[in-house]
C-alpha positions as CSV (number, residue, x, y, z in Angstrom):
1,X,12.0,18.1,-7.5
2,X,12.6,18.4,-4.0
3,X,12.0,16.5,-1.1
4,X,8.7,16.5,0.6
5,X,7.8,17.2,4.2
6,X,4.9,17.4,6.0
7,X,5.2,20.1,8.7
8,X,1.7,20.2,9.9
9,X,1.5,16.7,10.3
10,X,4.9,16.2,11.7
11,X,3.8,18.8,14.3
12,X,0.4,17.2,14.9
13,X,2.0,14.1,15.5
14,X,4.9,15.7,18.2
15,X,1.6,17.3,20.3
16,X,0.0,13.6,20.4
17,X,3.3,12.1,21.5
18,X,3.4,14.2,24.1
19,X,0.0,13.1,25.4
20,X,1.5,9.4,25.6
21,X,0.5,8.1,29.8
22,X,4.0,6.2,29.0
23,X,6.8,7.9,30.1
24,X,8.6,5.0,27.6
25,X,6.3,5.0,24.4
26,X,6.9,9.2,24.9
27,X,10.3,8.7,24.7
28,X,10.5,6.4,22.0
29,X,8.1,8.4,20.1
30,X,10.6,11.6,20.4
31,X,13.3,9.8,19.6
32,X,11.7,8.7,16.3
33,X,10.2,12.2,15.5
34,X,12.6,14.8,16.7
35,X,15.9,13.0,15.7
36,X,15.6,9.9,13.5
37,X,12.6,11.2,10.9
38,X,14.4,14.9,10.6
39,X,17.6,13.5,10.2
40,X,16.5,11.1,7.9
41,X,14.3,13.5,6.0
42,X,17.6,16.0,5.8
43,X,19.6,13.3,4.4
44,X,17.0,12.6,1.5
45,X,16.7,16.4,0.9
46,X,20.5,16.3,0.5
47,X,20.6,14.0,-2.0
48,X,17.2,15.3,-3.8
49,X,19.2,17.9,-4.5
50,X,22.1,16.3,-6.1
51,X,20.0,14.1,-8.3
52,X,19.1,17.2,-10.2
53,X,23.1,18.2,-10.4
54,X,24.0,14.3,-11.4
55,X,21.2,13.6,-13.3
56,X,19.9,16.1,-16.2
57,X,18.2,13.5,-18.2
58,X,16.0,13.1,-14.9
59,X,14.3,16.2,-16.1
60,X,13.0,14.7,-19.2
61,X,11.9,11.2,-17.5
62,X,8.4,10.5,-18.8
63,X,5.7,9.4,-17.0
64,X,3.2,7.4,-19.5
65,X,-0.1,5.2,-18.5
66,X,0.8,4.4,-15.0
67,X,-1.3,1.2,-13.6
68,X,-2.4,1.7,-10.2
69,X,-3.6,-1.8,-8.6
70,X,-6.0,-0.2,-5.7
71,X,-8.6,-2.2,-3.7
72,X,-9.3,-2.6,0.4
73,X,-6.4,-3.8,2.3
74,X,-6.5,-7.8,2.2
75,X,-8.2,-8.3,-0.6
76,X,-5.4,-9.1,-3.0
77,X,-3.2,-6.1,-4.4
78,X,-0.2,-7.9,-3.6
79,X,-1.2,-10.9,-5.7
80,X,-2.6,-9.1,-8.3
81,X,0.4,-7.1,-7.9
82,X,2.6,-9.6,-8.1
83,X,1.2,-11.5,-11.0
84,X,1.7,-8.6,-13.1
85,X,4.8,-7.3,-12.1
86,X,5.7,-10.7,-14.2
87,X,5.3,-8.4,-17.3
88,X,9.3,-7.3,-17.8
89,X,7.4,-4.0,-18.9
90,X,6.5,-2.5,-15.6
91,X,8.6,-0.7,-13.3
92,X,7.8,-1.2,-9.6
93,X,9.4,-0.1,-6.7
94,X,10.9,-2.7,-3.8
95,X,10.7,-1.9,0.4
96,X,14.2,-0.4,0.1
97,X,13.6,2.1,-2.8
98,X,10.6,3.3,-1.0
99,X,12.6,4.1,1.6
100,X,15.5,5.6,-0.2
101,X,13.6,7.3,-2.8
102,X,16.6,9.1,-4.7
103,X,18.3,8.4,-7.3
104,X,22.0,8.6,-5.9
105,X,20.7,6.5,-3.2
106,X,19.4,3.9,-4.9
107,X,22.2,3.8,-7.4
108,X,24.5,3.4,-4.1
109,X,22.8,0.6,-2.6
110,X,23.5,-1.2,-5.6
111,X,26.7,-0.3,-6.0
112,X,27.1,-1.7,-2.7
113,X,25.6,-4.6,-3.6
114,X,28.0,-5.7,-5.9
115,X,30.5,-4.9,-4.0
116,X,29.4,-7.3,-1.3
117,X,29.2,-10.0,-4.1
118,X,31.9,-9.9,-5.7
119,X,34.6,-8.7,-2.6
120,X,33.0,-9.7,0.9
121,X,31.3,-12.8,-0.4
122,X,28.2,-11.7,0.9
123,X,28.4,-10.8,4.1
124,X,26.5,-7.0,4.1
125,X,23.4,-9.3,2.4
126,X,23.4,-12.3,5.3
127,X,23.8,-9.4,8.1
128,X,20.6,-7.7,6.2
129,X,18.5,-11.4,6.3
130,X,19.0,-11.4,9.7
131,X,17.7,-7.9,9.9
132,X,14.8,-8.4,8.4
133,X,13.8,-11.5,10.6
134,X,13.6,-9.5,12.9
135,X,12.1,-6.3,11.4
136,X,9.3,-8.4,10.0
137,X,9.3,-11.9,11.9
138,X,5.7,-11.1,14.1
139,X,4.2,-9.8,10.9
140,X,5.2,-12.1,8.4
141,X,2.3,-14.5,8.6
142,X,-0.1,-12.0,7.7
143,X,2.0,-10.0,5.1
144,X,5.0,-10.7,4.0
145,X,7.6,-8.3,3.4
146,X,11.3,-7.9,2.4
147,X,13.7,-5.5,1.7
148,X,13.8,-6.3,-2.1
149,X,9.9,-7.2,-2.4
150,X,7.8,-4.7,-4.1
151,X,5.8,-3.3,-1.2
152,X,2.9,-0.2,-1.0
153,X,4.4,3.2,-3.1
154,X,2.6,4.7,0.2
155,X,5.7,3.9,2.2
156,X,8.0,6.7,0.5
157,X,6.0,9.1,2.8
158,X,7.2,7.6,6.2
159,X,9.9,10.2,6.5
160,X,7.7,13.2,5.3
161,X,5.3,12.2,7.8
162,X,2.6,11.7,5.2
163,X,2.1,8.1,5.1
164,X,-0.8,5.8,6.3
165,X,2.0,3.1,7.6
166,X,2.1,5.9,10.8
167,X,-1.1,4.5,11.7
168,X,0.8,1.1,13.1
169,X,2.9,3.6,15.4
170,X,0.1,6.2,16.5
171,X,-3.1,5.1,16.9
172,X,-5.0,8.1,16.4
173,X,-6.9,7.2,13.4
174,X,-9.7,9.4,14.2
175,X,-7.3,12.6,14.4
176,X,-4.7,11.6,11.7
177,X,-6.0,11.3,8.4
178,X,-3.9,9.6,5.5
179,X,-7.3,8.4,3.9
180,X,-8.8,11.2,2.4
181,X,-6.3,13.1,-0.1
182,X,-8.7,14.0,-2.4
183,X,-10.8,16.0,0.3
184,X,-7.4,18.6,0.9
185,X,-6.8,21.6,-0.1
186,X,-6.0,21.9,-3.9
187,X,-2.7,23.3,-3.2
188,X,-1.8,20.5,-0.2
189,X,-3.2,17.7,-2.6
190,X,-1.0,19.2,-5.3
191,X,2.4,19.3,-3.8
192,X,1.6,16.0,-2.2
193,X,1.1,14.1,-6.0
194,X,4.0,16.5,-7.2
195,X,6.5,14.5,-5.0
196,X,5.1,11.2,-6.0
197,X,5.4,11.9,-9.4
198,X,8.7,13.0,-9.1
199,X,9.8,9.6,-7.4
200,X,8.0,7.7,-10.0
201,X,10.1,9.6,-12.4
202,X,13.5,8.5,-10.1
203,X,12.2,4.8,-10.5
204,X,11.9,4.7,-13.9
205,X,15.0,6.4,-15.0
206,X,16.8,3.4,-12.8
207,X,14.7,0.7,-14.2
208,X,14.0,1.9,-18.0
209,X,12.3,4.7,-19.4
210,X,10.7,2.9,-21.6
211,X,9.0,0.9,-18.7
212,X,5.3,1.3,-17.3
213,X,4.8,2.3,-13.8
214,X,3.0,-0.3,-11.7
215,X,1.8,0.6,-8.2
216,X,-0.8,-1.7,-5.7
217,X,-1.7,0.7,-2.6
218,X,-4.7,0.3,-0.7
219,X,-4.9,3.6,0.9
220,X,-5.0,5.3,-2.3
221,X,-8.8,4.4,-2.4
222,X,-9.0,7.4,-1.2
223,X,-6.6,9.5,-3.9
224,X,-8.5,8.6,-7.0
225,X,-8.7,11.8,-8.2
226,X,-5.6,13.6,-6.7
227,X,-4.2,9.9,-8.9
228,X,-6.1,11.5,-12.1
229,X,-5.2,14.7,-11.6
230,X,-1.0,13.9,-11.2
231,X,-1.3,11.2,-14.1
232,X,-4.2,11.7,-16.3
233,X,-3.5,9.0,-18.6
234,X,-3.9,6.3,-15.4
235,X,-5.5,3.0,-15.7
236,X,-6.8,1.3,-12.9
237,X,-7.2,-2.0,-11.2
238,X,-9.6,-2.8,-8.2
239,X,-9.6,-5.7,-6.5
240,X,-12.7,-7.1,-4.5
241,X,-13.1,-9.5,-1.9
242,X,-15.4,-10.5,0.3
243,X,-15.5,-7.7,3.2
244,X,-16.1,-10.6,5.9
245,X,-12.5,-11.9,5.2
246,X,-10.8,-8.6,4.4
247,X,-12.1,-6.1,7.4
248,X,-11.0,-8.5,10.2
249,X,-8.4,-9.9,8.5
250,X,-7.1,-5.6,8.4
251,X,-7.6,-5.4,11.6
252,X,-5.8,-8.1,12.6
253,X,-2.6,-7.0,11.3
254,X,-3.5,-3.4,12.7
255,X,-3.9,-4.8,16.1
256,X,-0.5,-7.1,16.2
257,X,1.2,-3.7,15.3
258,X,0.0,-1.7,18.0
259,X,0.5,-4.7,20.3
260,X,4.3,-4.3,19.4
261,X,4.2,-0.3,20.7
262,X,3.7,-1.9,24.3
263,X,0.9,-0.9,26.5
264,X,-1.8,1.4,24.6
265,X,-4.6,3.1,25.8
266,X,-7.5,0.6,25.0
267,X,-9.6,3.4,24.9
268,X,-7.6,4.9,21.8
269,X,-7.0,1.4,20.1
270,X,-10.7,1.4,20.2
271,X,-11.3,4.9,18.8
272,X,-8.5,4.0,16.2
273,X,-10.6,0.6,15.6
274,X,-13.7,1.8,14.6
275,X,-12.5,4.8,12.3
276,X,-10.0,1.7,10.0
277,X,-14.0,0.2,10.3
278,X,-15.3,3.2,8.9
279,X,-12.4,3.7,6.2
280,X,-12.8,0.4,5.0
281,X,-16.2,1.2,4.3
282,X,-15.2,4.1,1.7
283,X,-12.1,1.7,0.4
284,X,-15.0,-0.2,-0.6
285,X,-17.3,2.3,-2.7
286,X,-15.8,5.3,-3.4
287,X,-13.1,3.9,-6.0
288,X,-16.0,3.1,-8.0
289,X,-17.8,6.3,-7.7
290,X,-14.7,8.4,-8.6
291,X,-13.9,5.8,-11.9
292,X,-18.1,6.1,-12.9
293,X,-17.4,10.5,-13.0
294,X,-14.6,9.3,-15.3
295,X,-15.9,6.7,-17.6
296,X,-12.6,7.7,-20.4
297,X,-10.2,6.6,-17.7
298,X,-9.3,2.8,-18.8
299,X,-10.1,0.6,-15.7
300,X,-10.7,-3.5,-14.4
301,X,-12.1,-5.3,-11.7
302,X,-10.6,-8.2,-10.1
303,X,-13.0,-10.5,-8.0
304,X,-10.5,-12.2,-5.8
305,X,-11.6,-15.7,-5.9
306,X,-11.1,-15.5,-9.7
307,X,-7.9,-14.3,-8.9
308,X,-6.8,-17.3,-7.1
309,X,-8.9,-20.1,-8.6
310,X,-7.9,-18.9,-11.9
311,X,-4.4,-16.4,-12.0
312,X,-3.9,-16.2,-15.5
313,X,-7.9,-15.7,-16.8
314,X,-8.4,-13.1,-14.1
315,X,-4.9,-11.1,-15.6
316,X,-5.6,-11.8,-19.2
317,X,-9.5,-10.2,-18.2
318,X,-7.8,-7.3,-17.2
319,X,-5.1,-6.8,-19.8
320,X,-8.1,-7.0,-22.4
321,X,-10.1,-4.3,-20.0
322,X,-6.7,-2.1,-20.4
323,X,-5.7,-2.4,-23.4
324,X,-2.6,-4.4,-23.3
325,X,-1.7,-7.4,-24.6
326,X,0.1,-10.4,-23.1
327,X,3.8,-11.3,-24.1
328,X,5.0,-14.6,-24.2
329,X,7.4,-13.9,-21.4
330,X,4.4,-12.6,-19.1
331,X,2.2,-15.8,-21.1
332,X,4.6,-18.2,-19.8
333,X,4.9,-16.7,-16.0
334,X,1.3,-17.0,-15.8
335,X,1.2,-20.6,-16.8
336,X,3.5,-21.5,-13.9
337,X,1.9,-19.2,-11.2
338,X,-1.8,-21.0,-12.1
339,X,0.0,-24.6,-10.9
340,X,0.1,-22.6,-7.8
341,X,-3.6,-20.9,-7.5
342,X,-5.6,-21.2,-4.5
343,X,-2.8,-21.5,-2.5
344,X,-2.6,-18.2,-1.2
345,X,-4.4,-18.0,1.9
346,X,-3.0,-16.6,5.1
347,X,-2.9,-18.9,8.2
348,X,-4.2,-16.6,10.8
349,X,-7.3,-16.5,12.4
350,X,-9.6,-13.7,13.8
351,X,-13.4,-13.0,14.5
352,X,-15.8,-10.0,14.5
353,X,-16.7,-9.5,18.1
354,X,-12.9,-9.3,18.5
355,X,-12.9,-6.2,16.9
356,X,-16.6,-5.0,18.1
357,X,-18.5,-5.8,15.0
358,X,-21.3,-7.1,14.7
359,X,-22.7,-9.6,12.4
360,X,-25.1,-7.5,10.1
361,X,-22.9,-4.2,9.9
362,X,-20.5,-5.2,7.1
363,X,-23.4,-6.6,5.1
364,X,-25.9,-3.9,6.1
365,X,-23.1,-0.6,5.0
366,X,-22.0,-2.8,1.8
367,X,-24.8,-4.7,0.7
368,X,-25.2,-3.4,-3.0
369,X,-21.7,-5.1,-3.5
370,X,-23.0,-8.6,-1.7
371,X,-25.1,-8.9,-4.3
372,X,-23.1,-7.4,-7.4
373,X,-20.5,-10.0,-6.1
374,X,-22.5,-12.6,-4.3
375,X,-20.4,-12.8,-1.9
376,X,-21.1,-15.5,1.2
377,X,-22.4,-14.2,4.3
378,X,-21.3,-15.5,8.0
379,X,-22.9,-18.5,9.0
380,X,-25.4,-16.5,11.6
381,X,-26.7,-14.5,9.1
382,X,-26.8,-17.0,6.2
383,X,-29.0,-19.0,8.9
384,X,-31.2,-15.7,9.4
385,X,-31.0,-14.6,5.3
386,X,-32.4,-18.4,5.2
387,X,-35.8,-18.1,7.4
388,X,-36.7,-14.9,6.3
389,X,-37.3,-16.0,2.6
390,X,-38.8,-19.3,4.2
C-alpha cells in the first residue's frame, strides 16, 4: 500500500524540460518537477505510510463490482457520471481527494472543514472559491471543475508522474504515452493498477464500505484490460457521441491549455495535435474490442443524445444492462435532472481546419460507428454523401 511513483517517466519528463527554447517555461518546468512534484510525492508517501499504522481495517476494505463510466473525452462521462453518482450507493472521488489520495489526508481536510464552519465562519472555504476562479476561470466554459466536484480517478497520478492531465503541461504526446496501459509490461501495468486499487480501497473506507465504486475517465480507453485484470468483477459504461463534436471539441480544451504554458513550439503543438487525433481514434474502437474478448464482463452503451434528450431512460437502459435496479431516492433524482435535459451543451466554438483535419478523415477512420450510430455528418460531406447516391 505504498505510494506510487513513476521514475522513468518522471526522468523522461526532466530530459524534455530541458529541451524547452524558453529559458522561462524551463524554469517553471524545473520548478514543478524537481521541487513541487517530489516534495509533494514525499509528503503522500509519508502519510501512505501512516494510513496502514492508523488504519488496520484498511486492510480488509473490499473492492466489489466497480462501475467504470469510459468513453472519448467530450462525449459525456461527466453527465453520465453525474446522473449516476445520484445513486447514494456509489462512492466517487471529488478534485481534492484525487489530489490527496490518503486516508489521513483526506480525513484532515475534513476535519478542517469543520473547523472553518463552525469557528472561522467560513473564511478557509471563501479564500478557496477565490482559488479556484482562478485555477479554473479560462477553462471553465469547456469543463467545469471544482475542488469538491467528482473529477477523472486519472488525476491521483499527477504527482507520480503517471497521469494523462501532464499532457496540458508538456506537449509531447508523441513521446509521452498515458494512453496505452494495457500495451506495458505485465509487471509496469501491475504495479500501476495495484496503486489504484489501493486508493479505491482509501475512498471507500471514508465514504462506506458497503458503497460501489463509480469512476468516468476517458483515458482509460486504453486500460480495459489492465481495468479487468485489477477488478475482475468490473461493469462498464461507454459513452458515444458523435466524433464531429467530440474530436475538436478535445482539442479545443487541449489547445487553451497549452496556450496558458506561454509560447510553444508550434511545431510540437502540432506533433502533439495529431497524435490526441490519433488517440481519439483508438478511444473510439478499442473499448469495444476489449469488452467483445470478454462477453461475461456486464457492460452498456450510452448514445449521448439519448443521454440528454432523455436522462432518466438512457440510466434506467443501463441499470437494466448492469444489473441493478433503481431506488426511489436515485428514481426521484432522475425525475428532476430530465426537467433539465438538453441543456447541457457547451458554449464554445471550434472548427476542423483549426486543428488540421479534414472533412472526410473522422468519418473515413470511424465509419463502421457512423452507421451503427447514424451519426450526422458535416454539412460538406452530407452535400457530397448526397450526389453520390443521386
Amino acid at each position: 500500500m505504498l505510494f506510487y511513483f513513476d521514475f522513468t517517466m518522471w526522468l523522461k519528463m526532466l530530459r524534455m524540460a530541458s529541451k524547452e527554447a524558453s529559458r522561462k517555461q524551463r524554469y517553471k518546468l524545473y520548478k514543478l518537477l524537481l521541487v513541487r512534484v517530489p516534495l509533494r510525492a514525499s509528503v503522500h508517501s509519508l502519510f501512505f505510510m501512516l494510513d496502514m499504522l492508523l488504519f488496520p481495517k484498511l486492510w480488509f476494505t473490499k473492492v466489489r463490482e466497480p462501475v467504470f463510466i469510459i468513453g472519448h473525452a467530450r462525449s459525456g462521462t461527466t453527465l453520465a457520471h453525474r446522473l449516476m453518482s445520484g445513486d447514494e450507493r456509489f462512492s466517487t472521488f471529488k478534485y481534492y481527494e484525487l489530489l490527496l489520495p490518503s486516508l489521513l489526508q483526506k480525513k484532515l481536510v475534513r476535519l478542517g472543514a469543520w473547523l472553518d464552519s463552525h469557528l472561522l465562519r467560513g473564511y478557509l472555504e471563501g479564500r478557496l472559491k477565490a482559488w479556484e476562479a482562478r485555477k479554473f476561470g479560462p477553462t471553465q466554459h469547456i469543463h467545469k471543475m471544482g475542488l469538491n466536484i467528482p473529477e477523472e480517478d486519472d488525476l491521483m497520478y499527477f504527482n507520480s508522474c503517471a497521469s494523462g492531465f501532464w499532457a496540458t503541461k508538456l506537449p509531447y504526446m508523441d513521446s509521452l504515452d498515458f494512453f496505452h496501459i494495457d500495451q506495458r509490461p505485465a509487471r509496469s501495468r501491475r504495479r500501476l493498477m495495484r496503486f489504484y486499487r489501493n486508493c479505491v480501497k482509501r475512498q471507500l473506507y471514508i465514504n462506506g464500505n458497503n458503497k460501489i465504486h463509480l469512476s468516468k475517465n476517458p483515458t482509460y480507453c486504453g486500460r480495459v484490460e489492465s481495468l479487468l485484470e485489477a477488478f475482475p468483477d468490473a461493469r462498464f459504461v461507454v459513452l458515444y457521441r458523435n466524433p464531429y463534436e467530440t474530436i475538436p471539441s478535445l482539442l479545443k480544451l487541449l489547445h487553451v491549455g497549452w496556450k496558458l504554458q506561454g509560447n510553444l513550439a508550434s511545431e510540437r503543438i502540432q506533433r502533439s495535435t495529431r497524435e490526441m487525433i490519433n488517440l481519439s481514434y483508438e478511444s473510439y474502437l478499442y473499448p469495444l474490442q476489449v469488452l467483445k474478448r470478454h462477453p461475461q464482463t456486464p457492460s452498456a452503451i450510452i448514445d449521448y443524445r439519448e443521454l440528454i434528450s432523455a436522462p432518466r431512460q438512457a440510466i434506467e437502459k443501463v441499470y437494466a444492462d448492469l444489473g441493478l435496479t433503481l431506488t426511489p431516492q436515485l428514481s426521484t433524482f432522475l425525475d428532476r435532472e430530465a426537467s433539465r435535459s438538453g441543456k447541457h451543451e457547451t458554449s464554445h466554438s471550434y472548427s476542423l481546419a483549426e486543428f488540421g483535419l479534414a472533412d472526410d478523415e473522422i468519418h473515413q477512420q470511424l465509419e463502421p460507428l457512423f452507421s451503427t450510430f447514424d451519426w450526422e455528418l458535416p454539412n460538406t460531406l452530407q452535400k457530397e454523401t448526397d450526389h453520390d447516391h443521386a
